[in-house]
N, C-alpha and C positions, 0 to 999 in steps of 0.2 A: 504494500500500500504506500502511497506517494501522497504527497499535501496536494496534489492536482484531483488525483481519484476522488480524496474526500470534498473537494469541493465539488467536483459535478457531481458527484452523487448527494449531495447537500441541494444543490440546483433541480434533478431528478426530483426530489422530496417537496421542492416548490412547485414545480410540473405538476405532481399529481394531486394540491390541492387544488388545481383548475378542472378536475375531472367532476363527471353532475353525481356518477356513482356515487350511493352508499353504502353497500356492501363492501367496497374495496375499492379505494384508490391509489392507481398505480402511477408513477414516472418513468418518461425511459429521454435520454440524450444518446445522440449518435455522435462522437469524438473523431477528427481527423486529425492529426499532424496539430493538436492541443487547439482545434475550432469547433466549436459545434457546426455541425452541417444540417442536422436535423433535431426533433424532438418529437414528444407524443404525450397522450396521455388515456389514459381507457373511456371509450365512451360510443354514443351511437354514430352512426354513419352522417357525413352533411345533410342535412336537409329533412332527418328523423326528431321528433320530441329530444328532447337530452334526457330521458328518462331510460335509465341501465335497469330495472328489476320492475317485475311483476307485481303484480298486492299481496301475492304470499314471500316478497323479498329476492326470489330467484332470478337472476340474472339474464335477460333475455339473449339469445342463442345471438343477434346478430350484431352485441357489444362488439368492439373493436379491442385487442390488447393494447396497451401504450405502445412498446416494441412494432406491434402491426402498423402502427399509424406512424411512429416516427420512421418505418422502413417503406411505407407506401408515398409518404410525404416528399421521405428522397427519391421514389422514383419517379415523381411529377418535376424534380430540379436537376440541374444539367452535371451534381455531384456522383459520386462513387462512394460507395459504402469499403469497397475491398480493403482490405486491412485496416480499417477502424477499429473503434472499441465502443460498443454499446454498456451502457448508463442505465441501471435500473432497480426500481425498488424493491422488484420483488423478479423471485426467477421465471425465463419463459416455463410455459407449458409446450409439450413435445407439439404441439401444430406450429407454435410460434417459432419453436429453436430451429424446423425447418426453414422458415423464412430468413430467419438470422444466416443459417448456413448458406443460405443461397446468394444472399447478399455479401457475399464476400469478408464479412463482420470476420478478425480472428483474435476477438479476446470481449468477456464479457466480467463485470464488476455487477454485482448487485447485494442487495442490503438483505433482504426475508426471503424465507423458503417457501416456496408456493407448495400446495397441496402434495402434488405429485412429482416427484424430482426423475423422471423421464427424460424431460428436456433437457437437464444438464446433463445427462449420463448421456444423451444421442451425442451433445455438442461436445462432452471432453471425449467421447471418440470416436471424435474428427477432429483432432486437434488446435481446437480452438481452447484459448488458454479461459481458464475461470479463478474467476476471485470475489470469495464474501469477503464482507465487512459489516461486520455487527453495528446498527443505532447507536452501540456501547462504545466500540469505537469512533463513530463517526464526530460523537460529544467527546470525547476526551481533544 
């Protein structure tokens, strides 16, 4: 961990209080050569309610992950993700870490575990580097 990591994952953590979620709000920053290029946060598609969950709380199927949106976002700009490092609060889930790997991302930092650690175990092998950081540390 580097004094850089912790601030964009500090930034990530701002990010994801712009999400409408209440279930879970996530962050993700896409890092190049120390720029952001992109960003994201979990929520509906353009042009949808900004409402993420049903009346009994469950999350509707066609929410966006943070990671989804800050890697769809760079594909509407004229950047590259390839050898980046994605920014995020919480780890993908194995649909997202496909997208990560596709996008050329080879290293990812994120702060909580998400339910099901699938998606890290596809990403670490395929050689994409990972690294937590505990909230605990991110305050010290």
């Amino acid at each position: 961990m580097n004094k850089f990591d912790k601030a964009y994952l500090k930034m990530a953590q701002e990010w994801a209080k712009l999400s409408y979620c209440k279930r879970k709000q996530v962050g993700a920053l896409i890092v190049k050569d120390r720029m952001i290029i992109s960003d994201g946060y979990n929520g509906t598609p353009s042009g949808f309610e900004n409402c993420c969950e049903d009346p009994e709380g469950n999350t509707h199927w066609y929410v966006l992950h943070a990671e989804a949106n800050a890697i769809l976002k760079l594909a509407a700009s004229t950047q590259s993700a390839k050898g980046a490092t994605l920014y995020l609060t919480l780890s993908p889930c194995k649909e997202c870490s496909k997208l990560i790997l596709q996008a050329g991302i080879t290293r990812l930092v994120y702060i909580n575990e998400y339910s099901d650690d699938d998606g890290i175990s596809f990403l670490k092998n395929h050689q994409v580097e990972i690294e937590q950081i505990s909230d605990y540390e991110l305050k010290k």
